[in-house]
C-alpha positions in Angstrom: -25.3 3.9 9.3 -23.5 1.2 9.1 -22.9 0.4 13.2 -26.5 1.0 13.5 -28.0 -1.2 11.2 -25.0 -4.2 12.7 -26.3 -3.1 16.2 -30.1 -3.9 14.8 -28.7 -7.8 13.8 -26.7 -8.1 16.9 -29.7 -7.8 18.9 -31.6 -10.3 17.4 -29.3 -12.6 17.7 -29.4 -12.7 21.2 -31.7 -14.8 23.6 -31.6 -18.4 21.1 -33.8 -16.3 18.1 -32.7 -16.4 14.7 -31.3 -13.6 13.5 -32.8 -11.3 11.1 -32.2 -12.1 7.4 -31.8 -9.9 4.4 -35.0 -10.9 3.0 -37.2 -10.0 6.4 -35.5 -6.4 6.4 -36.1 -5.8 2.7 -39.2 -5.5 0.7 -40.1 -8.2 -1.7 -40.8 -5.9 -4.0 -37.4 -3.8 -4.3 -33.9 -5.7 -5.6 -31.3 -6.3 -3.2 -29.0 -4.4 -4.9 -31.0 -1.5 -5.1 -31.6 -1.0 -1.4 -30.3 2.1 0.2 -30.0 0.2 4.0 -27.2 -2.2 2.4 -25.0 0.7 1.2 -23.1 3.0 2.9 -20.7 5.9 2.2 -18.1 8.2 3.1 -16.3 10.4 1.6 -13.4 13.2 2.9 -11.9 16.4 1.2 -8.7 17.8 2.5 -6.5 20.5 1.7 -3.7 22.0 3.5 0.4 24.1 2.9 3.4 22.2 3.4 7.3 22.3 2.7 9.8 20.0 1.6 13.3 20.4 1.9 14.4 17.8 -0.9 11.9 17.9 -3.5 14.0 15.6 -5.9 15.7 13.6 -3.5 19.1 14.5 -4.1 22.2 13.3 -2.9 24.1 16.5 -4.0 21.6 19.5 -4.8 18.9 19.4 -2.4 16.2 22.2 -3.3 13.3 22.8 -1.0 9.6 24.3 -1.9 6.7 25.5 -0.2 3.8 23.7 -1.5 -0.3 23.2 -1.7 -1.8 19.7 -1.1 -5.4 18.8 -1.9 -6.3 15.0 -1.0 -9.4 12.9 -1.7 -10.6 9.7 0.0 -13.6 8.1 -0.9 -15.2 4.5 0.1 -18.6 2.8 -1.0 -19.5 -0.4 1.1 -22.3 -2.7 1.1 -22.8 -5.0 3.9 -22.3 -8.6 2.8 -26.4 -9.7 4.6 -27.4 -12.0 1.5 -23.8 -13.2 0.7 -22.5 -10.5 -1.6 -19.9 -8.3 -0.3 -19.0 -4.6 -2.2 -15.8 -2.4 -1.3 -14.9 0.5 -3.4 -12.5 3.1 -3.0 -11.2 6.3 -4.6 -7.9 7.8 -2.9 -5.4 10.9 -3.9 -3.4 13.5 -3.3 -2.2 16.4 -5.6 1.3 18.4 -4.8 1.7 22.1 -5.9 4.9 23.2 -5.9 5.6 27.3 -5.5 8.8 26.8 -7.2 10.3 24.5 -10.1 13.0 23.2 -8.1 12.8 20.5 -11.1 9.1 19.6 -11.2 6.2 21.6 -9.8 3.8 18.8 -9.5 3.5 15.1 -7.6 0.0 13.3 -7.8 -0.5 10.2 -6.7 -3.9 8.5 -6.7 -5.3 4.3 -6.1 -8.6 3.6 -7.1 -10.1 -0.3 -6.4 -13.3 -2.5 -6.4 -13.7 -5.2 -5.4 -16.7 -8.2 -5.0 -16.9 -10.8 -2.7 -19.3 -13.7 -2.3 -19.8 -16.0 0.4 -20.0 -19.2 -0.5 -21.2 -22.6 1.6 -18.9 -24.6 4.3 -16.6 -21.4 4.9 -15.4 -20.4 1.9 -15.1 -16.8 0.2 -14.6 -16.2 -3.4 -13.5 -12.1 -4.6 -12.5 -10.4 -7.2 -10.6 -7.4 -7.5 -9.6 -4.5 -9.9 -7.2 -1.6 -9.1 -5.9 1.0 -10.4 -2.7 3.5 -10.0 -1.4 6.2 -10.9 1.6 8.2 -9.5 3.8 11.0 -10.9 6.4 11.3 -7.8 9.8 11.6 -7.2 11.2 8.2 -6.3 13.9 5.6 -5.1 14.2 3.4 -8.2 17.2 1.9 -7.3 15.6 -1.7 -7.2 14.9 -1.2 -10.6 17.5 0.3 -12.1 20.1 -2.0 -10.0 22.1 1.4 -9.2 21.4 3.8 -6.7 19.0 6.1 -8.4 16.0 8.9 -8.1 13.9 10.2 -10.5 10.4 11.6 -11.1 8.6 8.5 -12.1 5.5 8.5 -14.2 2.9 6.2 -15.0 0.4 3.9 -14.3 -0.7 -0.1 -13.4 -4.1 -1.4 -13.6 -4.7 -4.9 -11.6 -7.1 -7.9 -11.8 -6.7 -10.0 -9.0 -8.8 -13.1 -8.2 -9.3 -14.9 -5.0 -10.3 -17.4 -2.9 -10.9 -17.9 0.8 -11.4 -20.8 3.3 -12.7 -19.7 7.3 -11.5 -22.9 9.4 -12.6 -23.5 12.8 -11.1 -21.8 15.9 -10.3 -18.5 13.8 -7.8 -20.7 11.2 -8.1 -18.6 7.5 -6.8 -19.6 4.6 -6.1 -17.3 1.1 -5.0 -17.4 -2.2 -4.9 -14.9 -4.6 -3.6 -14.3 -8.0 -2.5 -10.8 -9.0 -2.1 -10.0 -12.9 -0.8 -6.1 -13.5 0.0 -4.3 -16.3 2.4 -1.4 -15.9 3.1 1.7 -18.4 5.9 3.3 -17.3 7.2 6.6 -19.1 11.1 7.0 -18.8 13.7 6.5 -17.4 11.2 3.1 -16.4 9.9 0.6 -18.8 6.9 -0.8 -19.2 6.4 -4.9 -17.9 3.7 -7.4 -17.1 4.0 -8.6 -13.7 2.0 -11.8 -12.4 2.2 -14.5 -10.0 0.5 -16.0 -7.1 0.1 -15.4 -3.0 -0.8 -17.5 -0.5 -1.9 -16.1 3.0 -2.2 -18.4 6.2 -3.7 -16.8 9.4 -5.4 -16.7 12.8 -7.6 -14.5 14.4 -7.4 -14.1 18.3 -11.0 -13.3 19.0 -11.4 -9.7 17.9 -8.2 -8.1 19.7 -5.4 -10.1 17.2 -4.7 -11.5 14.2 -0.8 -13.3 12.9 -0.5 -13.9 8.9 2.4 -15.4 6.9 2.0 -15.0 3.3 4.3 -16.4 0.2 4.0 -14.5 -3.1 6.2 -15.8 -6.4 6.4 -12.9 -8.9 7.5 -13.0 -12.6 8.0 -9.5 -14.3 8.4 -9.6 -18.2 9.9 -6.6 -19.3 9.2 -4.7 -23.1 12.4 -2.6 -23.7 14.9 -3.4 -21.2 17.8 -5.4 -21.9 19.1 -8.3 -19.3 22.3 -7.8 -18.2 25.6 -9.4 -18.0 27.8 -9.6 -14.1 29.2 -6.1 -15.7 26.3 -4.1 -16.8 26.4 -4.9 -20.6 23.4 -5.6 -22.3 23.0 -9.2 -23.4 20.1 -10.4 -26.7 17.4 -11.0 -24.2 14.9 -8.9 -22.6 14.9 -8.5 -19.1 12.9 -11.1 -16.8 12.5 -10.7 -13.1 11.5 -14.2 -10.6 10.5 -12.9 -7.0 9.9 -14.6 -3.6 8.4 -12.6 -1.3 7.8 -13.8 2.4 5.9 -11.6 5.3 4.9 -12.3 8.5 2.5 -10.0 10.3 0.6 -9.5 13.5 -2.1 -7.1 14.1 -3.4 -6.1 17.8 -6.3 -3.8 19.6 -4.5 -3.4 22.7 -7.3 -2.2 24.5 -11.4 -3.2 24.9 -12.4 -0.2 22.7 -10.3 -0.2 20.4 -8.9 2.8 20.4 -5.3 1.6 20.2 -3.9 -0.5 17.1 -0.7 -1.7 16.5 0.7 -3.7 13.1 4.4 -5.4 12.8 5.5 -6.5 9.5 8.6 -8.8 8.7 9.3 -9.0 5.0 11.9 -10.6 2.9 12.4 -10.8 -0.7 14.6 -12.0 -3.1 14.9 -11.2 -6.6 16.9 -12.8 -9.6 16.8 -12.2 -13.3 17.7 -14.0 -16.6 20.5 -12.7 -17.3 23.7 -12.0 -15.3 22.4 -11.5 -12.0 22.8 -7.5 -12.3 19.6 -7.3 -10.7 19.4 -9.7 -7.9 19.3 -8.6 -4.5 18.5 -9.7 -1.3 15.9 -7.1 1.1 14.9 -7.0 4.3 12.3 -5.0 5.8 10.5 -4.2 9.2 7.5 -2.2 9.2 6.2 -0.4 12.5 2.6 1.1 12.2 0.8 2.6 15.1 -2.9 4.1 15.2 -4.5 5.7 18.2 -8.2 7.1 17.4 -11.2 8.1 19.2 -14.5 10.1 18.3 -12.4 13.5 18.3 -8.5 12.3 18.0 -6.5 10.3 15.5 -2.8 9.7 16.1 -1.0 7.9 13.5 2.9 7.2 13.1 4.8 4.6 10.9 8.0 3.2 11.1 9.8 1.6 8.2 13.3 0.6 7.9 14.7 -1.8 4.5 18.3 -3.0 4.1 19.1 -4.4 0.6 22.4 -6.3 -0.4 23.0 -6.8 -4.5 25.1 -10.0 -4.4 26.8 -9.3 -8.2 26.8 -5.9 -8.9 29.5 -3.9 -7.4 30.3 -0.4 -6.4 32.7 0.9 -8.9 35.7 0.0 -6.7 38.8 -2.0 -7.2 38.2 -3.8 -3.4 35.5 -5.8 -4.6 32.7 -4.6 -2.1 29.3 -5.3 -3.2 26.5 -2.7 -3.9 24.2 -2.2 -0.3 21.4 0.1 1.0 19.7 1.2 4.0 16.5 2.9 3.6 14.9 4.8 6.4 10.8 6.1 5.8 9.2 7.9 9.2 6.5 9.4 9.7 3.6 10.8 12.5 0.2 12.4 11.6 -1.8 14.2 14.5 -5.8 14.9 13.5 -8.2 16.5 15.5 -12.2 17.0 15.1 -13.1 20.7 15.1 -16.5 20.5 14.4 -18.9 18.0 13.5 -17.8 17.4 9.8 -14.6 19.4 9.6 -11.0 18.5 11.5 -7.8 19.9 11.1 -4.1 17.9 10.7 -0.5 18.1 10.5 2.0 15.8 9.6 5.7 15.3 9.9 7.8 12.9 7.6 11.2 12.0 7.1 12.9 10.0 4.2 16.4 8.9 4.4 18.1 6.3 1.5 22.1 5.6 2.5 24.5 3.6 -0.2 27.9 2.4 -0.2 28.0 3.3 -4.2 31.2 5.3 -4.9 30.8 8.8 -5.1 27.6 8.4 -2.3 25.3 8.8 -4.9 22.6 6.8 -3.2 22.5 8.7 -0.2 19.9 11.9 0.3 18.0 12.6 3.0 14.4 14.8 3.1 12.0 16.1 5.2 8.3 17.5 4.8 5.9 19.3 6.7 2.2 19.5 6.4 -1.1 20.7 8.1 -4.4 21.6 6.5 -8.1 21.0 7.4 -10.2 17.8 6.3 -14.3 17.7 5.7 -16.0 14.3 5.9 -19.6 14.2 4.5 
């Protein structure tokens, strides 16, 4: 519905005419917001068998399971024709577990809306909300400062403002500020995080597009204690400054489209109020790759982060400093079977390596999925 009805305003565009507004295409007499050729839907059910080799991620004990996986994805969108601009989305999946290897359950679901209006000389204004909740056996080693997995619980709703300026000759420029609250249960805590982000890019025609963003954090933590050079707790509760810098570029590498490509540089440094237990330094590079037509979709990601704590240690008497070296891959084949049903299967490995004594940070797991998806 939606390439049709773009198709429709393309055309009469063409030979000098005006385009068609909003207003010619709609009755006088029904609301905007209330008619059905601005909106447009789609939502997917999938469910499918798997097996994971590590459930819990451990570095010692690894215990596999057979599981099932049911997944929802849902998206509501109304095209942006008299300046008002509507995205919402609903996306999940839920693990079953045949055996309690130590939990027999991961969920993990994202849910957003967000407006946008389009405002005179260029300029965009949005607002979003979001909402998550996971219950999944993580790496929490970045917030715990020590290498560490656990089956995290909990939740973080986000309001985040915005505002954007379209230059000339494909020139865009963003900035947004991000308020979240997060309820953790334990062994996290719950924080307020804030702070804002500021996005620079340009668009190469329709085939490209380079960003380099700057985002300055602050966590303020409920129950957590800073921390002294050693570990010990000190009066004050924790408090977390970030700088966060990416740089991406995005690319169609061919005339249809089919072929997508995204490269992501990140670094990010953080540093709290107390002894500098928690700072560390992390580098990441992120390598996503889509290939989809009518029938196919091909998907693989590559990520690869390297983290250096420059005060805590590793329980040795040579004075080495605490590092890490985490390794996420995964590829995802899907294939139309009929008109509304297609089937999948998907490969993915984890791998987190630390230079903590004892290797305690390092565990390695992989997982293996196929099942069938129906889009209506």
């Amino acid at each position: 519905m939606i390439m049709s009805y773009l198709s429709v305003f393309a055309l009469g565009s063409r030979g000098g005419e005006n385009p068609p507004s909003a207003t010619d295409l709609i009755s006088e007499n029904e609301p905007l917001w209330t008619q059905s050729m601005l909106w447009d839907q789609q939502i997917a059910l999938s469910s499918g068998l798997g097996y994971k080799d590590n459930v819990l991620l451990s570095a010692f004990n690894p215990r596999g399971s057979a599981f099932f996986i049911n997944g929802l994805d849902l998206m509501v969108l109304r095209l942006p024709l008299d300046g008002w601009k509507v995205v919402g989305a609903i996306a999940g999946d839920d693990i079953r577990y045949w055996r309690n290897v130590g939990t027999n359950s991961e969920d993990s679901f994202i849910s957003s809306l967000r407006i946008e209006r389009e405002c005179p000389e260029g300029w965009t204004a949005g607002l979003e909300w979001r909402a998550l909740y996971e219950n999944q056996v993580l790496e929490i080693t970045t917030s715990r400062a020590a290498p560490a997995t656990a089956l995290v619980e909990g939740d973080g709703i986000t309001a985040q403002p915005s505002v954007r300026k379209d230059f000339k000759a494909g020139l865009w420029l963003q900035v947004e500020m991000p308020i979240t609250r997060w309820t953790m249960a334990a062994p996290l805590d719950d924080y307020w995080e804030f702070g804002p982000i500021v996005t620079v890019g340009y668009d190469f025609g329709k085939q490209s597009e380079v960003t380099a963003s700057y985002g300055a954090s602050y966590q303020l933590h409920e129950d957590w204690a800073a921390l002294d050079p050693y570990g010990d707790p000190l009066p004050d509760h924790l408090e977390i400054f970030q700088d966060r810098t990416e740089l991406a570029w995005r690319q169609y590498w061919d005339s249809r489209r089919y072929l997508h490509t995204s490269t992501r540089l990140i670094f990010a440094y953080d540093e709290d109020n107390g002894g500098g237990y928690f700072n560390y330094y992390q580098y990441q590079i992120v390598q996503d790759l889509l290939w989809q037509t009518a029938n196919w979709q091909v998907k693989g990601s590559a990520q690869q982060v390297y983290e250096l704590y420059p005060v805590q240690g590793v329980h040795t008497l040579n004075g080495q400093l605490l590092d890490r070296n985490l390794t996420d891959l995964s590829f995802e084949v899907e294939r139309r079977l009929f008109k509304q049903w297609k089937g999948f299967g998907k490969v993915e490995y984890q791998r987190g390596h630390s230079n903590y004594s004892g290797n305690a940070g390092d565990y390695m797991a992989r997982i293996f999925s196929c099942g069938l998806r129906w889009e209506f």
